[in-house]
C-alpha positions as CSV (number, residue, x, y, z in Angstrom):
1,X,-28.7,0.2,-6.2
2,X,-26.7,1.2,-9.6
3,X,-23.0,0.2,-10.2
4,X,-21.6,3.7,-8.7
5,X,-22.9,3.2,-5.3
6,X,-22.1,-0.4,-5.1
7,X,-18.4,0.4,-6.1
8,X,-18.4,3.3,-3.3
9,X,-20.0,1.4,-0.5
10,X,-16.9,-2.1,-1.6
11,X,-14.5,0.2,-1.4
12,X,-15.8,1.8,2.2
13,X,-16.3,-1.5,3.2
14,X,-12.7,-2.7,2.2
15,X,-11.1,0.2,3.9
16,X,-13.4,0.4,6.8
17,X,-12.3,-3.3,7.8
18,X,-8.5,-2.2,7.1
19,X,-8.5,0.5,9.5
20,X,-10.4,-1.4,12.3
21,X,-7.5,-4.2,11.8
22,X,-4.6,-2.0,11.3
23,X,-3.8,-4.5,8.0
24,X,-1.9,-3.6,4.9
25,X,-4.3,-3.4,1.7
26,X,-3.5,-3.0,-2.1
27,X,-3.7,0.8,-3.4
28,X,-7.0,1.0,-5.3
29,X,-4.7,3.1,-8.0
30,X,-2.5,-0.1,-8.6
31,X,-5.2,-2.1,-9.0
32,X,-6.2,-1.0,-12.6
33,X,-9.0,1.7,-12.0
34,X,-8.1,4.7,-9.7
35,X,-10.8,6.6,-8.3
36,X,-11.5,10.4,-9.6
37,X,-11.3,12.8,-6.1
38,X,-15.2,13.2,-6.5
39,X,-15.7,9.9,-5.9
40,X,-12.8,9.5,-3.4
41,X,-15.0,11.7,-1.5
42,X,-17.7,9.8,-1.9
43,X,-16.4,6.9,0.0
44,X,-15.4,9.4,2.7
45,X,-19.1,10.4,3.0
46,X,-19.6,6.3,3.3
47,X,-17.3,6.0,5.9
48,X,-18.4,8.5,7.8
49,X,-21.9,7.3,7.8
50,X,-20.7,3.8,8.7
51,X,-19.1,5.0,11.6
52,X,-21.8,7.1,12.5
53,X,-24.5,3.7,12.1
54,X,-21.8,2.2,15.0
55,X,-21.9,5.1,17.4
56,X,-19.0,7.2,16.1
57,X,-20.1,10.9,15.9
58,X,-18.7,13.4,13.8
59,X,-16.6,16.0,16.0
60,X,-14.5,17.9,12.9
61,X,-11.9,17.6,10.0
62,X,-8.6,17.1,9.8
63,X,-6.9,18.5,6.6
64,X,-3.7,16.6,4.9
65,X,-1.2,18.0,3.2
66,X,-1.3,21.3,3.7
67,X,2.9,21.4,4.2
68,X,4.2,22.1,0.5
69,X,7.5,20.4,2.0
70,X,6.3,16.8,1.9
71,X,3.9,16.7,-1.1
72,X,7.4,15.5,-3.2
73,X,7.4,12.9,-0.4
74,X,4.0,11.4,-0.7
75,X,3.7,12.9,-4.5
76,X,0.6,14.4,-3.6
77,X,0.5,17.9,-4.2
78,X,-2.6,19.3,-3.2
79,X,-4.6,19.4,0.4
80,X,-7.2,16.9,1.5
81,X,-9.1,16.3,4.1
82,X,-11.2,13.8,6.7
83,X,-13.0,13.3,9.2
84,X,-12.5,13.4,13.2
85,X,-14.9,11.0,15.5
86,X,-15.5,10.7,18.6
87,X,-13.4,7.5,18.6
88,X,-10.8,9.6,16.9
89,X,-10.2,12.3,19.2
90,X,-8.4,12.4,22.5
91,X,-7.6,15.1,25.1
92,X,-3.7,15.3,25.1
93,X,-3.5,15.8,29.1
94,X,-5.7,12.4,29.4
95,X,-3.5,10.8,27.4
96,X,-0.2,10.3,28.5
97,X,0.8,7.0,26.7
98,X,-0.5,6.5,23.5
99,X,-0.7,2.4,22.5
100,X,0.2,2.2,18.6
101,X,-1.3,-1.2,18.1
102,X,-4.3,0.3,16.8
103,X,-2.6,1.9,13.6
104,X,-1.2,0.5,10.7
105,X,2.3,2.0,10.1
106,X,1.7,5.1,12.3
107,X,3.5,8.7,12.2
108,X,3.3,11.4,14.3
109,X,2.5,15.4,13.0
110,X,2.6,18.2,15.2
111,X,-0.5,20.4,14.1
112,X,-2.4,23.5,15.2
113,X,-6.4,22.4,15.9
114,X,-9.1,24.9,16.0
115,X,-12.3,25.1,17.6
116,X,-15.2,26.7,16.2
117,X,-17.6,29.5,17.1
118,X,-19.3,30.3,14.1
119,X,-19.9,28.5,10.6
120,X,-17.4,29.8,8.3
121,X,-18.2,30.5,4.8
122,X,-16.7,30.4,0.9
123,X,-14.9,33.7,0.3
124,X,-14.2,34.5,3.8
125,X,-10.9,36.7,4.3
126,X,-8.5,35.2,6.9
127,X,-9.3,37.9,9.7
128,X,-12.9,37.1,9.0
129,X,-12.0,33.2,9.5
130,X,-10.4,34.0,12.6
131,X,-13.5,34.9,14.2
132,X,-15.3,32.6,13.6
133,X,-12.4,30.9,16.1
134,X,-13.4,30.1,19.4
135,X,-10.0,28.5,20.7
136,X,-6.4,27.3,19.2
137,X,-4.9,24.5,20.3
138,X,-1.4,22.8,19.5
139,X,-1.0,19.2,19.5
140,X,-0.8,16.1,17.4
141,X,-2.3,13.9,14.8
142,X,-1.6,10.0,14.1
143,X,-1.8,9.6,11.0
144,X,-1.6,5.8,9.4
145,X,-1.2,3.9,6.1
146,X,-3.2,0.8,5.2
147,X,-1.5,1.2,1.8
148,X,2.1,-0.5,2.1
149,X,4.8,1.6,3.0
150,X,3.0,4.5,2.3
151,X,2.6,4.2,-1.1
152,X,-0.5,5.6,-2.7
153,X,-2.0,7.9,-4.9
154,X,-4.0,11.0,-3.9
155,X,-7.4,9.9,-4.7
156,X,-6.1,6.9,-2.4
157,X,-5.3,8.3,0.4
158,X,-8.6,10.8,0.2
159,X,-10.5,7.7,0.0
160,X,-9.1,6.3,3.3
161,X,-10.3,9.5,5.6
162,X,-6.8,11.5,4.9
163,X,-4.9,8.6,6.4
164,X,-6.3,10.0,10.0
165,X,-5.4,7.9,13.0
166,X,-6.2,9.4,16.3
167,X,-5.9,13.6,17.0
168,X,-4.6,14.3,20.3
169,X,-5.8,18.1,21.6
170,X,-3.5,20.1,23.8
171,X,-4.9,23.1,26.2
172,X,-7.5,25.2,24.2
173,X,-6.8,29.0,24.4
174,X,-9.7,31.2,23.9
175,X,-9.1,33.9,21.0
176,X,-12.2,36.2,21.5
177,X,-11.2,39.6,20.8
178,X,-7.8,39.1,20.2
179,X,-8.0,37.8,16.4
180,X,-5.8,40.0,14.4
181,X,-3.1,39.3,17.1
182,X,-3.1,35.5,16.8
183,X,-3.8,35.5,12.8
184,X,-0.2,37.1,12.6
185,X,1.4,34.8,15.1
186,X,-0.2,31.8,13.8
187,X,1.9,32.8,10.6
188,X,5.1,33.2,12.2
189,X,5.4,30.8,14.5
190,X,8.5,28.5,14.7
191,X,7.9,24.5,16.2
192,X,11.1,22.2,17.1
193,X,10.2,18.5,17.1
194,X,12.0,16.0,19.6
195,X,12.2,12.3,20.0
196,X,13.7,11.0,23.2
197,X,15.2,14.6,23.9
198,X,16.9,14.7,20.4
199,X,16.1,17.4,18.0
200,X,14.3,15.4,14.7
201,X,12.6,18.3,12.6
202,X,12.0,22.3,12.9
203,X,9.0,23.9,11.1
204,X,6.6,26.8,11.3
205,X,3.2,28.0,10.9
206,X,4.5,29.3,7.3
207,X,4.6,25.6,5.9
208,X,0.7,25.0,6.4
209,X,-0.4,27.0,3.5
210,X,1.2,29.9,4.8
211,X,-0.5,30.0,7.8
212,X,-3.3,27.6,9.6
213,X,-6.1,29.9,8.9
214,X,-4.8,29.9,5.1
215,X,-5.4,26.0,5.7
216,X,-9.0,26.3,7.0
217,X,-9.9,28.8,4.4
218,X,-8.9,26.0,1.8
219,X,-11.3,23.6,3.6
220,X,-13.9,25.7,3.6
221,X,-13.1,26.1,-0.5
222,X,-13.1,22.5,-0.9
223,X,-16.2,21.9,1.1
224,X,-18.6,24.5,-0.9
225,X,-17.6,22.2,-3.9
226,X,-18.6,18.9,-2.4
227,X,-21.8,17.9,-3.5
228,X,-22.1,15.0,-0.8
229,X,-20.2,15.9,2.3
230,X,-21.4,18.8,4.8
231,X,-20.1,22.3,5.3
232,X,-18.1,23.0,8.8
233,X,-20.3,23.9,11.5
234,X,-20.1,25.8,14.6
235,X,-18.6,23.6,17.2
236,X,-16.4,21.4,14.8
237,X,-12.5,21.1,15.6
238,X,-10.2,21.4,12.7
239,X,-6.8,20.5,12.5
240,X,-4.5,22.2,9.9
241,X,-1.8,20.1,8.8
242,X,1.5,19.1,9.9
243,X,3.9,21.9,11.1
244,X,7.1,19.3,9.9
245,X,7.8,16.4,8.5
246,X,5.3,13.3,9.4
247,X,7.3,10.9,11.0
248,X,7.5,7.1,12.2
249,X,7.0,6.4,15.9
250,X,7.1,3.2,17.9
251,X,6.9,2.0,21.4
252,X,8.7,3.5,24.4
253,X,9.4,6.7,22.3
254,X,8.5,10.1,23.9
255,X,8.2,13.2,21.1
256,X,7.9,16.4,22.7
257,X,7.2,20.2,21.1
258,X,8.9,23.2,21.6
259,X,7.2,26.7,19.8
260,X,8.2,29.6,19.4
261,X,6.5,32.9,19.0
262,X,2.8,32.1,19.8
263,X,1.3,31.5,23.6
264,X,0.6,28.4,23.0
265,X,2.9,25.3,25.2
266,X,4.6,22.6,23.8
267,X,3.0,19.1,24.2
268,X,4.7,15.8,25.1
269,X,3.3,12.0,24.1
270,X,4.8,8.5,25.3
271,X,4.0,5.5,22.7
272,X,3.7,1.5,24.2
């Protein structure tokens, strides 16, 4: 085994065993030598493997920073993405109370999810991306830090899987046949976030990108560039980025949605 894979498969390993024990690790980037986003990737592809070797299965990706309003934030300024496992993903209506204990400094981010029909692929215009769609979704991501008080790089946070927690899927709503009208809504979209009944953040379908399917269409770019980790395929979920701000949560908080603009119901989640 050379150097290169060693490093990859220590640096899996370390963040592997941080996210299991929701425990605060060092940013590789302050620790002398920060990774290039190839190789950030790489562990990705090493995670996903050792997940898969203890049962996890790949269901989709979840892409990260896709909102141009939080990259100053973070400073990360580009999209990235992760992926979802079957330990990872939860139906929203089985899911009433959320237990945080599993995350290490957890936020919430209300997200449009899609389900695939059909394989996309590079160069793809956006209508064409839309059917490939089977059903859109609204709901929510967890995403988490194992890098102190969110502090990282973005090779960093690449490296740790996005920063993906747990994706929470509201009701699925079929979009056969009806693609050009849900590629304009999806764009136009308005969301208002709530904690405990108050009003915390507004956003739209605007700030992913300019629109979710703008999102996945980036993914799919990414992914025809990776030379270790797998297209999307039919079946996959995908979820586009947060519609606001990514927020803290803690116990006994409720956070609701309210959209506007698109047929698609807000969603409500309890955390103990």
């Amino acid at each position: 085994m050379d150097q290169r894979t060693t490093d990859i498969a220590a640096i899996g390993g370390e963040i592997l065993a941080a996210t299991d024990a929701a425990r605060p690790i060092a940013p590789f980037s302050a620790r002398g030598a920060e990774l290039s986003l190839t190789d950030a990737y790489r562990v990705s592809h090493w995670l996903e493997r050792a997940r898969a070797k203890r049962g996890e299965t790949s269901v989709g990706r979840k892409i990260g920073f896709t909102n141009r309003n939080i990259w100053g934030e973070y400073n990360v300024y580009a999209p990235n993405w992760g992926y979802v496992t079957t330990r990872s993903l939860r139906e929203l209506s089985a899911t009433p109370v959320l237990p945080l204990t599993a995350y290490a400094e957890p936020r919430i981010e209300p997200e449009i999810m899609f389900g695939l029909a059909h394989a996309p692929s590079p160069g793809m215009d956006e209508l064409a991306l839309m059917r490939c769609i089977a059903w859109v979704a609204h709901g929510y991501e967890i995403v988490q830090s194992v890098f102190p008080q969110w502090k990282f790089t973005a090779t960093d946070t690449t490296a740790a899987n996005a920063l993906h927690g747990a994706l929470l899927v509201g009701a699925r709503h079929d979009v056969a046949g009806d693609a050009e009208q849900w590629l304009e809504k999806l764009a136009s979209f308005e969301v208002a976030l709530y904690r405990d009944g108050e009003l915390i953040d507004r956003g739209s379908g605007a700030n992913v990108l300019g629109s979710p399917v703008s999102a996945l269409k980036h993914l799919v770019a990414l992914l025809a560039d990776d030379p270790v980790n797998p297209p999307l395929q039919a079946g996959e979920i995908v979820s586009t980025g947060t519609l606001t701000r990514a927020f803290p949560v803690a116990p006994g908080e409720t956070w609701t949605t309210k959209l506007d603009g698109i047929p698609l119901p807000g969603v409500s989640l309890r955390f103990s």
